[in-house]
N, C-alpha and C positions, 0 to 999 in steps of 0.2 A: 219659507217657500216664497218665490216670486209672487206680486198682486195678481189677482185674476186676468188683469186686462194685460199684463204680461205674458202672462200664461196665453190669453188667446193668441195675443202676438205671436209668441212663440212659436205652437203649434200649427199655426196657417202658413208660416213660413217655413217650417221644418226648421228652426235654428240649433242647429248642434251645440252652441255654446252651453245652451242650457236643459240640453242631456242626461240625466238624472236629477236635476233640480226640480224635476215636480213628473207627475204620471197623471196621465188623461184617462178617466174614465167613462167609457162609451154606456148609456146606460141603457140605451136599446137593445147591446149587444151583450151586455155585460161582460165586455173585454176592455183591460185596460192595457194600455200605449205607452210607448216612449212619446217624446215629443215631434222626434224625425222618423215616424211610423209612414213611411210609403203609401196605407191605405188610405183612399179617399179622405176629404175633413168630413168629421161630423158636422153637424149644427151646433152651434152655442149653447141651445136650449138642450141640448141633449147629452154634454158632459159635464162632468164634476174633477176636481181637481183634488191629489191628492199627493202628500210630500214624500210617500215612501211607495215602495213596492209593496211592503207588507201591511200599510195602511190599507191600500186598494184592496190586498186580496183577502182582510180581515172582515172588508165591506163587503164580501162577495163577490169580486171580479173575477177574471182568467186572466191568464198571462196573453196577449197576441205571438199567435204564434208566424208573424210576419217582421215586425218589429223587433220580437224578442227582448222582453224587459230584463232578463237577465245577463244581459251585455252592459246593460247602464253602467255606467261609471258612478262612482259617489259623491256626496254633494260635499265636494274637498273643500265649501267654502266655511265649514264648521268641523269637521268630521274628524280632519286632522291634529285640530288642538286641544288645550287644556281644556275646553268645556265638561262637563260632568259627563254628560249623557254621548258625547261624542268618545271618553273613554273608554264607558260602558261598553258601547258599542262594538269597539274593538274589541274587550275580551269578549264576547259575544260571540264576534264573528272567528275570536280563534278558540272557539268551541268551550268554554268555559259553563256553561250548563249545560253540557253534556253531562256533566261529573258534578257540581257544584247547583245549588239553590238560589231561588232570584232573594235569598236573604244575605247567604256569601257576597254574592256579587255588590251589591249594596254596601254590605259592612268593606270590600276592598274601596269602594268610592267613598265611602265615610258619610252615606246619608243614610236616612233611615228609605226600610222597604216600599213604604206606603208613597213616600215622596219621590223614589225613583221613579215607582210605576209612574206617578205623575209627569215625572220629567219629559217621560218617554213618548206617552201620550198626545204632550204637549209637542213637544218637537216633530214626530214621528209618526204623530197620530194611530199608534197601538205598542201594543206590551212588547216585552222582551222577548218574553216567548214566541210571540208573534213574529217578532224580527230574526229570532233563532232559526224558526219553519221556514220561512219563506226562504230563508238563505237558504238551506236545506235543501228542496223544494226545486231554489230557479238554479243551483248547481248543477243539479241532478239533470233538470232539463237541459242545459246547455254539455253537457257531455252526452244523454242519448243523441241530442242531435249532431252533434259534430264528431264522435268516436263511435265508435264499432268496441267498444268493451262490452263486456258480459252486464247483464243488468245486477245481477250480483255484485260485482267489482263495483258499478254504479250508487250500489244503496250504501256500499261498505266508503267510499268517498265521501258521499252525503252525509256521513253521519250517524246512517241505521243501522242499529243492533242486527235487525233482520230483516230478509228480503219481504214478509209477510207486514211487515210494519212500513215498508217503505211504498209495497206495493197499495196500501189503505190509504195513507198520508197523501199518495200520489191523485190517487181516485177520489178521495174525498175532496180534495182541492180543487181541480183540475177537470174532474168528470172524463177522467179517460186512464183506462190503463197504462202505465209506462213504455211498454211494448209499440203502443200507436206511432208512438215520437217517432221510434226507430227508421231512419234512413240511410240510404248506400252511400258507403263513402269508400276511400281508397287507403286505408289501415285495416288494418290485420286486427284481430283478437288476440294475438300471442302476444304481448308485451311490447313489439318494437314500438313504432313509429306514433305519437297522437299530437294533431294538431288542434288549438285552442284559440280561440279568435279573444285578443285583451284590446275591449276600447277604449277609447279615452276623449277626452273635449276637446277640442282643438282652440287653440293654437297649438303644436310639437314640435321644438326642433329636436326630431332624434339622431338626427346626425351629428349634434355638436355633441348630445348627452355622450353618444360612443365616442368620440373624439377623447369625452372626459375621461372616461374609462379606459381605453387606449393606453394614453400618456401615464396611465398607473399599473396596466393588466400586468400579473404576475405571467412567466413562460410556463406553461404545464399544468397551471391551476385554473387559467380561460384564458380567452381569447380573441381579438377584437377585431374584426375586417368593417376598415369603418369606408374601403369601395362597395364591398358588398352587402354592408348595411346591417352586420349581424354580427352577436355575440354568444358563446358559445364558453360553458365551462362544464369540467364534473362535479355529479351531486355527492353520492357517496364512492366507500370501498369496493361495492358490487359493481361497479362500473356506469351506475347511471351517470346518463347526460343531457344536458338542455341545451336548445338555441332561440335566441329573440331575435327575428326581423320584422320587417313591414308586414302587414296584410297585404297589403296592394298602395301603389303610389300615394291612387285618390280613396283611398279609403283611412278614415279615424280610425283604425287599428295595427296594435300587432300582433305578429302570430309566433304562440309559444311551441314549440315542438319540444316534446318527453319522448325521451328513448328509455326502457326498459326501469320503468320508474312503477314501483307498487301503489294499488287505488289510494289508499289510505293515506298515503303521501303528497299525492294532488292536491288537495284546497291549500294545505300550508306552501307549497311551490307556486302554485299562484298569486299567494297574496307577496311573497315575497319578490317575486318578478314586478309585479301591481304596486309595490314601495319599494322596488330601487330605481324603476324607472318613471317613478312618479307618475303613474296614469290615473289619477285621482283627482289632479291640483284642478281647480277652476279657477284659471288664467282670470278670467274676468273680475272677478274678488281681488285676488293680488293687484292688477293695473289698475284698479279702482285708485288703490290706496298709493302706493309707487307713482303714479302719474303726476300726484302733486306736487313734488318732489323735484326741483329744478335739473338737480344733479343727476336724477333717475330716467326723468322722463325721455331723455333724449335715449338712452339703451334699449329701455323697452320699449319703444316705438320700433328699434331697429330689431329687433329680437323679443318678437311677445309670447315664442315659446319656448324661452328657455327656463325648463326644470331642474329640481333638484336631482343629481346623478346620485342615489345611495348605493351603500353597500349591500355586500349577499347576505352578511352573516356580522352578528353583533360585533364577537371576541376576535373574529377575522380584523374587522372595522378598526377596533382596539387596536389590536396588533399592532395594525399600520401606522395608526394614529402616534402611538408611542415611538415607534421606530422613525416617524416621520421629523419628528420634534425636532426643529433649528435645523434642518437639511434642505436640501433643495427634493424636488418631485421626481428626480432622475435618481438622486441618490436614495431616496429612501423605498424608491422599489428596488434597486441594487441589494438594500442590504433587507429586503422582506423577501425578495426571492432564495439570498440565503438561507435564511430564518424555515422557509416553507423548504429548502432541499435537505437541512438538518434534521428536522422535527418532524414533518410531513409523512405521508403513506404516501408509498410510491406503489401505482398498479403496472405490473410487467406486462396486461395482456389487456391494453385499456383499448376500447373499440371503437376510439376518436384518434385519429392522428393529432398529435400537438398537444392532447392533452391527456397527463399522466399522476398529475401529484392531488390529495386530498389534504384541506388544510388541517393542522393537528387541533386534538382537543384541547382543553381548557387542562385539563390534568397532564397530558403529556409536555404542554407547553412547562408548565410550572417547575415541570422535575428535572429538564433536557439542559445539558451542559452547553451553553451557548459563547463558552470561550474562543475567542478566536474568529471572530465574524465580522467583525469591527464594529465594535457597540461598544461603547461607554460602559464603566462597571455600572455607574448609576441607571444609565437606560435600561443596564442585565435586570439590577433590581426592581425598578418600576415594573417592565412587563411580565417580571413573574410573581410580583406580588399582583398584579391584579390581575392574571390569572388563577394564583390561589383561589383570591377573593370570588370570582366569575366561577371557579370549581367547586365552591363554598356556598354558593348561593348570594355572599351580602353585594356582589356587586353582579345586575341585571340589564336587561333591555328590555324591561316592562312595557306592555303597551299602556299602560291604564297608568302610568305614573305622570303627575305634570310636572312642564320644563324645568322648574327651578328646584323640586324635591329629583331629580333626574340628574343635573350639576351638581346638589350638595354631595350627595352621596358620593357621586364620580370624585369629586373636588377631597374628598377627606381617604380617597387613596394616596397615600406617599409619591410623590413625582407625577398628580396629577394635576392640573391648574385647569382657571376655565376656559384657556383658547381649548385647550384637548378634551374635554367637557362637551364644550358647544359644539366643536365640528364631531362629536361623537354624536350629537343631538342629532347635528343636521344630515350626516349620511348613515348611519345606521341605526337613525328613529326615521328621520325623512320627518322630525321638527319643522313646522312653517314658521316659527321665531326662533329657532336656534341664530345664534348670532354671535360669532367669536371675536370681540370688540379688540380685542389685543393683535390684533393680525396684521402685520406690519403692509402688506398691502391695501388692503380695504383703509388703512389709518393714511395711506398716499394717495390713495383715490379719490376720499372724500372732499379735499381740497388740492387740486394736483399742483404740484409744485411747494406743496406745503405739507409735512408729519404732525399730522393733528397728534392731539394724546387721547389716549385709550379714554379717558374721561372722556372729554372732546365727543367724541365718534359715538358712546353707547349714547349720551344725551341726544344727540341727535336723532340714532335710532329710534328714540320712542317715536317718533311720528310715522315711522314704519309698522310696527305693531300692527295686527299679528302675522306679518308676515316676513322678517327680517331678514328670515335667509334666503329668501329669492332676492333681497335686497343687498346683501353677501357678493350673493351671485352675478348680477349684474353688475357690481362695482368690481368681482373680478375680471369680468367679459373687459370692463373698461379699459384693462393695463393693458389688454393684448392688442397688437395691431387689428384694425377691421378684417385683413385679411385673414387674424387668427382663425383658429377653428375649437379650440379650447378652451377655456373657461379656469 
């Protein structure tokens, strides 16, 4: 967490940057804040500072219901990488004690239980479970207030078994029935339409990120209008679908709209939108480190919000990645858009124009006769052995695994190496040091007019750590003209 007299700073200015990096607790009020809380400043004497949401409201706090601490973004300047407690966290946050004991959880981290709790503590300032609730808790509130779903559908989102358990959780927290939240908005009950507000810290350029997306989007599987700022694919077979635009110009968010998507499926669609559009990174950490960087500094001065573009879906990500191997970016959507009109579900009565195809499973992929598409018999081989593998379980997109047991693993597939490794790390983990050292651009960039060697280039990298693949990124931005818009 930032020093306190950062923290003051912070707060008296309203600075966005550091927007989930700490929570203000009023203690008059006993409401705790974001940093850019609209409400008057307290007095100094009168707040305490605290590193997490569920720290605050382990102490006792309420959420403001002005502010809204459950918009915070995450403090991406740890949360993202190998750290122990930042892995935790993640399975955490994809419900893994729901089902599983904070002694499981522990033994997947390889420490013992007593020193997690510590970890957590120490970092977080309260337990797992603690961090479990609240997520629970400020989900719940950020969907009474911005949808019109059933409070029912709401608990069963959140995470609770029952409406009786969610409606106690709520009140005991909170001091107020669930019900109270509720306000008018312009969605239905029936499943169409819900809009969800995704913040993030600013700096964003999400115009380049679409642009990236763009140059790769499959026809029928999504869809990119990078005039109109939005992207738009299907979820599954039943015909759900999503779209990501702006909130607004001047506003730090975007807004996710769900078309006819089951409760239970929302938190995982959110965090998945939240990690491929990277609304987590905290720019400020990364230019920290990149700034020193002679080579660097001059990009991210011109672009300090450019993020990482991930992918939707792990085995999708694969796909590409395999099929992508020694081609250019034109051709290797050519022949993935094949690949998706061979293997794919195709919906006849899909209720998005433009978009019709659902990508295939990991088992379908493995079994489908892909002769005749123009792939390499070896490429055939590659991607349907690591689909097996993916259908089998040994080969994952674990969240709790760190970078380098994440390459071995990848690496000890047949026709896997580590550029296809790394860029597996870096768009469908959304890795902050994923770094594909072999990438015959990034090896022209790094001294232009000269092809460093792969050696050459990782050595260098360490002085990037832990942030390498924003530094990927930028030394891609570099090859393109300024005029580019792609990365």
């Amino acid at each position: 967490m930032p020093s306190r007299d950062a923290c003051d700073a912070a707060r008296q200015s309203k600075d966005a940057r550091f927007d989930g990096l700490f929570f203000t607790a009023v203690k008059t009020t006993g409401i705790y804040c974001r940093p850019v809380c609209p409400a008057p400043t307290p007095k100094a004497g009168n707040v305490d500072y605290y590193p997490s949401a569920a720290s605050a409201e382990a102490a006792g706090f309420r959420p403001c219901l002005r502010c809204r601490p459950e918009l915070s973004p995450a403090d991406g300047g740890w949360r993202r990488g190998d750290d122990v407690v930042a892995r935790a966290v993640r399975l955490v946050e994809a419900g893994m004690l729901d089902t599983a004991s904070l002694a499981q959880l522990a033994d997947r981290m390889h420490v013992g239980e007593r020193h997690l709790r510590r970890l957590f503590v120490s970092r977080l300032g309260t337990s797992p479970k603690q961090v479990q609730a609240t997520k629970r808790l400020l989900f719940a509130k950020q969907l009474l207030t911005e949808t019109a779903l059933p409070v029912t559908e709401i608990a069963l989102a959140s995470g609770f078994q029952s409406l009786r358990r969610f409606n106690d959780a709520f009140l005991s927290a909170y001091g107020l029935a669930p019900s109270r939240l509720r306000k008018t908005t312009g969605h239905t009950a029936d499943g169409s339409a819900l809009n969800l507000r995704l913040v993030y810290r600013p700096p964003f350029e999400f115009g380049t990120t679409l642009a990236f997306l763009s140059t790769r989007a499959l026809a029928g599987l999504e869809h990119v209008d990078v005039e109109a700022r939005t992207y738009r694919r299907l979820i599954d077979d039943r015909g759900a679908w999503l779209s990501v635009s702006e909130w607004g110009r001047n506003e730090s968010a975007l807004r996710l709209t769900l078309h006819g998507v089951r409760a239970h499926a929302i938190p995982e669609l959110v965090q998945r939108v939240r990690r491929m559009f990277d609304l987590d990174a905290d720019m400020r950490a990364v230019h920290d480190v990149l700034r020193n960087d002679p080579r660097l500094a001059t990009t991210v001065t011109r672009h300090p919000g450019l993020r990482l573009a991930g992918g939707w879906d792990g085995l999708e990500m694969a796909t590409r990645a395999i099929v992508g191997q020694q081609v250019s970016v034109a051709a290797a959507r050519t022949l993935a858009t094949r690949l998706l009109q061979r293997t794919g579900t195709r919906l006849t009565d899909s209720p998005v124009e433009g978009l019709e195809w659902i990508f295939p499973t990991a088992e379908t992929l493995a079994a489908a006769n892909l002769d005749g598409m123009g792939l390499t018999g070896r490429r055939v081989a590659t991607l349907q052995t690591m689909a097996s593998a993916v259908a089998r379980g040994d080969a994952t997109f674990d969240a709790h695994l760190p970078l380098n047991d994440f390459i071995e693993r990848w690496c000890a597939l047949p026709g896997i190496g580590e550029w296809t490794a790394h860029y597996l790390a870096l768009r469908a983990l959304g890795h902050p040091d994923a770094f594909p050292a072999g990438d015959l651009v990034l090896r022209q960039q790094l001294q232009p007019g000269t092809l460093v060697s792969e050696a050459t280039l990782r050595q260098r990298s360490k002085d990037w750590q832990p942030w390498r693949a924003y530094a990927a990124l930028h030394l891609w931005r570099a090859a393109l003209p300024e005029t580019g818009t792609s990365p």
